[in-house]
C-alpha positions as CSV (number, residue, x, y, z in Angstrom):
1,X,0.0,0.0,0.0
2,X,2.9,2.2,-0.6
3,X,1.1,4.8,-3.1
4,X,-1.2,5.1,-0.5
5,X,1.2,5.9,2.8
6,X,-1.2,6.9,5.3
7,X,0.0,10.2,7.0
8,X,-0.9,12.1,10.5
9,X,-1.1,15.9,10.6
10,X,-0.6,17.1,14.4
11,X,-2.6,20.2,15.1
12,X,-2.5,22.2,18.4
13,X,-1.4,18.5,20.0
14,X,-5.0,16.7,18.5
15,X,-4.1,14.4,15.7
16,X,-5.9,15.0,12.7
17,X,-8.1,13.0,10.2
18,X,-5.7,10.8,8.4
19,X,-5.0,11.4,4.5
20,X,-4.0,9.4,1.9
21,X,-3.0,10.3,-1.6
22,X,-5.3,10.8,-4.2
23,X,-3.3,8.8,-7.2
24,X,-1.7,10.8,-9.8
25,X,-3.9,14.4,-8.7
26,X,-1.2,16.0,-6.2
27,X,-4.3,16.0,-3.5
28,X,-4.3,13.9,-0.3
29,X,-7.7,13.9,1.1
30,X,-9.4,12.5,4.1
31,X,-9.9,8.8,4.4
32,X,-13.4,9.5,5.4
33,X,-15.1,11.6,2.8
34,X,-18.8,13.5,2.8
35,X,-20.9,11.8,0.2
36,X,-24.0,14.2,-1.0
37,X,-26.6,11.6,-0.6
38,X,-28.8,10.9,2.8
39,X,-29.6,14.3,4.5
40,X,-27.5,16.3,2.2
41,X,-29.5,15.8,-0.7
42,X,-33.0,16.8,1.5
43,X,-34.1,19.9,0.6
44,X,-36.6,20.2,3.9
45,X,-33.3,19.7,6.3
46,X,-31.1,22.2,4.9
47,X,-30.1,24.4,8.2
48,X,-28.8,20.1,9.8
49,X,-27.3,19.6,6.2
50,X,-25.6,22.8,6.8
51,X,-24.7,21.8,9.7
52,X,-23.1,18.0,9.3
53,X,-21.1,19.8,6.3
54,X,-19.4,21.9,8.5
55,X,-18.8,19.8,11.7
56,X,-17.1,17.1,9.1
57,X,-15.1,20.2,7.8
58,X,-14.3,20.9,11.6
59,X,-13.5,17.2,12.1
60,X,-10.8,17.0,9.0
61,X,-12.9,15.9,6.4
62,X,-11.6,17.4,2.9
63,X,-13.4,16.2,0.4
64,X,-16.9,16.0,-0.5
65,X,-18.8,13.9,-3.3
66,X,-21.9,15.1,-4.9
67,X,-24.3,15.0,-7.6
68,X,-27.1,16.5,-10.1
69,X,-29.2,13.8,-9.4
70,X,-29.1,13.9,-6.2
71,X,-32.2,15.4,-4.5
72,X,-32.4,16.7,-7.9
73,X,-30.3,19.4,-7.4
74,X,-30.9,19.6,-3.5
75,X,-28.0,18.1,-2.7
76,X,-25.6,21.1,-4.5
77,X,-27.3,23.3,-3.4
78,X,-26.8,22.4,0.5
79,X,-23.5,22.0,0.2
80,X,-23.1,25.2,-1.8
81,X,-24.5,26.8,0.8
82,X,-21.3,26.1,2.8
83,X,-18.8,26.2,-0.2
84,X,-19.8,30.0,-0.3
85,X,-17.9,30.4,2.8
86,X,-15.3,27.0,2.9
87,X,-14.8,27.0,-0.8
88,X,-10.7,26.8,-0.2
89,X,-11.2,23.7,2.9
90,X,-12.8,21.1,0.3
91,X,-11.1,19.1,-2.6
92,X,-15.3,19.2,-4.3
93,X,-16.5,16.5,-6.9
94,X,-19.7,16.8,-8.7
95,X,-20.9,14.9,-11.6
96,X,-22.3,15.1,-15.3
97,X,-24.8,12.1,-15.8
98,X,-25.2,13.0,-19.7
99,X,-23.3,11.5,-22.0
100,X,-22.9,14.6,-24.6
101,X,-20.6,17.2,-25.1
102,X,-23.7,20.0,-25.1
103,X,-25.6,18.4,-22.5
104,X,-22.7,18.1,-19.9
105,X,-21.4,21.8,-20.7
106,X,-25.6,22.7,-19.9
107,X,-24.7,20.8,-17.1
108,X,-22.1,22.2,-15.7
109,X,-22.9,25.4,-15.7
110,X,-25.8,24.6,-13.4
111,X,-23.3,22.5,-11.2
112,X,-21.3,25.1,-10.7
113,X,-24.0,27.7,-10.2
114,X,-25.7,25.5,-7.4
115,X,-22.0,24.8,-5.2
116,X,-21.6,28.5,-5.5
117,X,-18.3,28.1,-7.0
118,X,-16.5,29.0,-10.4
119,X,-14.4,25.6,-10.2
120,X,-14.5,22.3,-9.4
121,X,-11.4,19.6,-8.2
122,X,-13.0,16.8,-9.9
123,X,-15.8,16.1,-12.6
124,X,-16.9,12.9,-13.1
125,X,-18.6,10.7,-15.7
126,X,-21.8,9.9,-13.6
127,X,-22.9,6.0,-12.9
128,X,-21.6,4.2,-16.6
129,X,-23.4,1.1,-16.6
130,X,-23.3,0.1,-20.4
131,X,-21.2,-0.3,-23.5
132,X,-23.4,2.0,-25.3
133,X,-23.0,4.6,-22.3
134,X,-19.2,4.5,-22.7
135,X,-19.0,4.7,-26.0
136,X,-21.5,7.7,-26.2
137,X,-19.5,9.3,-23.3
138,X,-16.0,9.0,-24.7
139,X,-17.2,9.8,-28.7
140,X,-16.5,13.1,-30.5
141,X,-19.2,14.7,-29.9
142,X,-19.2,12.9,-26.4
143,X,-18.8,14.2,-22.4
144,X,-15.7,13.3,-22.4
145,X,-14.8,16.2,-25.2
146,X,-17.0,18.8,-22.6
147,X,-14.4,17.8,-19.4
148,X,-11.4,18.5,-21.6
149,X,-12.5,21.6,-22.4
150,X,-13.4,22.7,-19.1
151,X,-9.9,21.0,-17.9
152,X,-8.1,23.3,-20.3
153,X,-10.1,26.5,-19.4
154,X,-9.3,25.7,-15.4
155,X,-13.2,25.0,-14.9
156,X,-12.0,21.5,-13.6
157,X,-8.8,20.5,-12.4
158,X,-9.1,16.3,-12.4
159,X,-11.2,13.9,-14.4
160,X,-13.1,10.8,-13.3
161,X,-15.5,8.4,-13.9
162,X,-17.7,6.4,-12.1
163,X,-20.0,2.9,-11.5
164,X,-21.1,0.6,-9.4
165,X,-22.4,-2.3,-11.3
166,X,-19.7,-3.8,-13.9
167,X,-16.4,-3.7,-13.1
168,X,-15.7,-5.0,-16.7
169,X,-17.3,-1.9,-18.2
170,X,-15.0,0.0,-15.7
171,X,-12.1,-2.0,-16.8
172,X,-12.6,-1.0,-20.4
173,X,-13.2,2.8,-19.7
174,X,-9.9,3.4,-18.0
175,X,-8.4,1.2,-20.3
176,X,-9.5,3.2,-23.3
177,X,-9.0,6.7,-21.2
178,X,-6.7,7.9,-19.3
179,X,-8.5,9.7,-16.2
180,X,-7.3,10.9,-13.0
181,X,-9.7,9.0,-10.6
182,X,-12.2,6.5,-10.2
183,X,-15.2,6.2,-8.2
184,X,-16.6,2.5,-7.3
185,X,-18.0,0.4,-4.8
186,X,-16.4,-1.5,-2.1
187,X,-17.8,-3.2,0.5
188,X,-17.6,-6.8,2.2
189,X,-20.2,-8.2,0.7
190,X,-18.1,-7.4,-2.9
191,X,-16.0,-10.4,-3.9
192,X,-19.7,-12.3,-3.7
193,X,-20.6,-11.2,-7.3
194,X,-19.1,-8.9,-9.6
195,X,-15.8,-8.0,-7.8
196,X,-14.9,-4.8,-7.9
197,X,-11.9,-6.0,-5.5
198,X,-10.8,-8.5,-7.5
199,X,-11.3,-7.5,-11.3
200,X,-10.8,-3.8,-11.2
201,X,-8.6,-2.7,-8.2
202,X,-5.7,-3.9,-9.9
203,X,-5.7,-2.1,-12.5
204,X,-6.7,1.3,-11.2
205,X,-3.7,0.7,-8.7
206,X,-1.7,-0.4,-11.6
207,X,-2.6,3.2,-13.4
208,X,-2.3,5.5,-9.8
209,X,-5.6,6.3,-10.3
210,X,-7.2,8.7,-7.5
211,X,-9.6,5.5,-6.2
212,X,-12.7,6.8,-4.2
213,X,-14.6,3.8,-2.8
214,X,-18.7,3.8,-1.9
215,X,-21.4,1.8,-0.8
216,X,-19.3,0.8,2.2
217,X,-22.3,0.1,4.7
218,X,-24.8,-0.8,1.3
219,X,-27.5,1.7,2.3
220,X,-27.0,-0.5,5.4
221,X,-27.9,-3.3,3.9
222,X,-24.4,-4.9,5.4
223,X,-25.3,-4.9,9.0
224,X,-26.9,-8.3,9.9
225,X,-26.9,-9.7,13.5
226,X,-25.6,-12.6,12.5
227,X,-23.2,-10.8,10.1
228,X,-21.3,-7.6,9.9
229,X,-22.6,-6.0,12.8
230,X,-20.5,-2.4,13.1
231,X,-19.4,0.2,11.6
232,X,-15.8,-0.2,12.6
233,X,-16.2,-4.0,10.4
234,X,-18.0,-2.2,7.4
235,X,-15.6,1.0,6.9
236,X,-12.5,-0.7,8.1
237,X,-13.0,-3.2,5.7
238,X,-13.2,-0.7,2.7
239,X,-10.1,1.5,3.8
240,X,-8.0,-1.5,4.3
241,X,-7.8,-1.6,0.4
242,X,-5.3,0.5,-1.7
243,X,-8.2,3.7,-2.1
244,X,-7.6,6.8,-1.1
245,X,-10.7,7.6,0.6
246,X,-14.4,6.3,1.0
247,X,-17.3,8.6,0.9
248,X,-20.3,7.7,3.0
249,X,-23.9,9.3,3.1
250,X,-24.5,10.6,6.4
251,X,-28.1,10.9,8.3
252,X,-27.8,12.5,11.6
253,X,-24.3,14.6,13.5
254,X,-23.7,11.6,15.6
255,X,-22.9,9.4,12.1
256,X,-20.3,12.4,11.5
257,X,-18.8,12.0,15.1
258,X,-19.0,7.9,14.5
259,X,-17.1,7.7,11.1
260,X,-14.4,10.7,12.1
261,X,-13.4,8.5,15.0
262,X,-13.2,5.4,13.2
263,X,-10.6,7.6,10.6
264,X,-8.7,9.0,12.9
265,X,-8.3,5.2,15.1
266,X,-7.7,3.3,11.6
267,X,-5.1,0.5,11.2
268,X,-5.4,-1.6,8.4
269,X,-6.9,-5.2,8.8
270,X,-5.2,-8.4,8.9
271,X,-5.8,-10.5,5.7
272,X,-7.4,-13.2,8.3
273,X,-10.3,-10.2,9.5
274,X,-10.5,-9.5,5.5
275,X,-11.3,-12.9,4.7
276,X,-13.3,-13.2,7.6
277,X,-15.7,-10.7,7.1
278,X,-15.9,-11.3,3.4
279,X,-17.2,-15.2,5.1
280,X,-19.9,-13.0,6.8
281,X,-21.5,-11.8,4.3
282,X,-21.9,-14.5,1.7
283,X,-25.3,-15.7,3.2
284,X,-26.5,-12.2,2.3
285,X,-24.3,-11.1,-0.5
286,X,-27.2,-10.4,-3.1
287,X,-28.3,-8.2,-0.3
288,X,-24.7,-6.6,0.4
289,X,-24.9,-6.2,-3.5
290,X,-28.0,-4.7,-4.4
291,X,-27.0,-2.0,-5.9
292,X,-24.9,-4.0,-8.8
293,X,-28.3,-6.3,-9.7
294,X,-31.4,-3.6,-9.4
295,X,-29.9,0.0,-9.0
């Protein structure tokens, strides 16, 4: 796990979040990153999104995910309500989900307009399930033309993509492409079906790609009592993998407080508690994988 050395920052004598590199970017970000999803994304709870932004910026976190889609629009707009103050704490990813060079540069626009920013760290080819998506996204006339652009005029500084149901689709795309990270999921249910783990992480290490992980708890779907049973097992599991950070939906301030103290108390698993609580999921690995067979 040498491209991914984790490092402790000291400040005023309370040890900080650990960070990890982000691949090829220059950025090291927080192990524990702010996904836009859960309360973020709710458009009647926008003083308490407001509010878990900033006590996870308090807490270390530097980087937060987002998306269009995501409370259609609601969750931008929460977090650009903090951006227009914190702007310079957060490496920021948002997302285009259309596959078009016009339609993503539309998009964009309202992206940025919504995070109350005029730049963004990363921009990302949103959720590429099929062959017909990549191929559309990465043609001429494609998205992939719109994020060069942008890159070129300093709209964006880093390109990514992103999916969660085919790692062989994922495979292909940064085969074909040479982007600066990649967004999947990574949980213990994972080497069940489809492996992320196994058939992509390899290569995306191979490449020094910035490698964000998700779906660590499955929507929760993970915890069983006679399986994975906290959150320690779920997130330790994901950040015990060569990725530089995992991004996690959060619901309430006490998940914040949860998730910065597992960061900050980290040490990679044995292989033997890998393996382990990869065995405690297989009873309910469609379950721990729903997202790859109905999302």
């Amino acid at each position: 796990m040498s491209n991914y050395l984790l490092c402790l920052q000291i400040i005023g004598g309370v040890i900080a979040m650990q960070k990890r590199k982000l691949g090829k970017t220059g950025y090291s970000v927080s192990i524990f990153s702010l996904g836009g999803e859960s309360t973020l994304e709710r458009v009647d709870r926008v003083a308490e999104a407001e509010k878990i932004i900033n006590r996870a910026l308090d807490l270390g976190v530097n980087y937060i995910d987002t998306a269009p889609a995501y409370g259609m629009g609601g969750s931008e707009s929460n977090i650009g309500r903090v951006m227009s103050y914190r702007r310079r704490e957060v490496f920021l990813a948002t997302k285009t989900g259309n596959r078009t060079y016009d339609g993503t540069m539309r998009q964009v626009e309202k992206s940025l307009a919504h995070l109350q920013t005029n730049y963004l760290d990363l921009y990302q080819l949103h959720d590429m399930q099929t062959r017909e998506d990549l191929k559309q996204a990465l043609a001429e006339d494609g998205a992939i033309k719109a994020l060069e652009q942008l890159k070129s005029e300093k709209v964006i500084r880093n390109m990514g993509i992103t999916g969660h149901k085919d790692p062989s689709l994922l495979i292909q795309a940064i085969k074909e492409y040479p982007f600066d990270c990649l967004l999947i999921s990574l949980n213990a249910g994972d080497p069940h079906y489809r492996s992320f783990k196994q058939e992509l992480l390899p290569e995306a290490v191979k490449q020094n790609l910035g490698i964000i992980a998700m779906k660590v708890t499955a929507v929760g779907r993970i915890f069983r009592n006679e399986g994975i049973t906290k959150m320690e097992q779920a997130f330790g599991y994901t950040l015990s993998h060569p990725v530089s950070t995992a991004i996690i939906g959060i619901s309430t301030m006490a998940e914040i407080e949860e998730n910065a103290r597992i960061a900050n108390d980290f040490k990679p698993f044995a292989e033997e508690e890998i393996k382990y609580l990869e065995k405690l999921t297989a009873p309910y690995a469609e379950e721990a994988n729903f997202f790859k067979h109905y999302w």
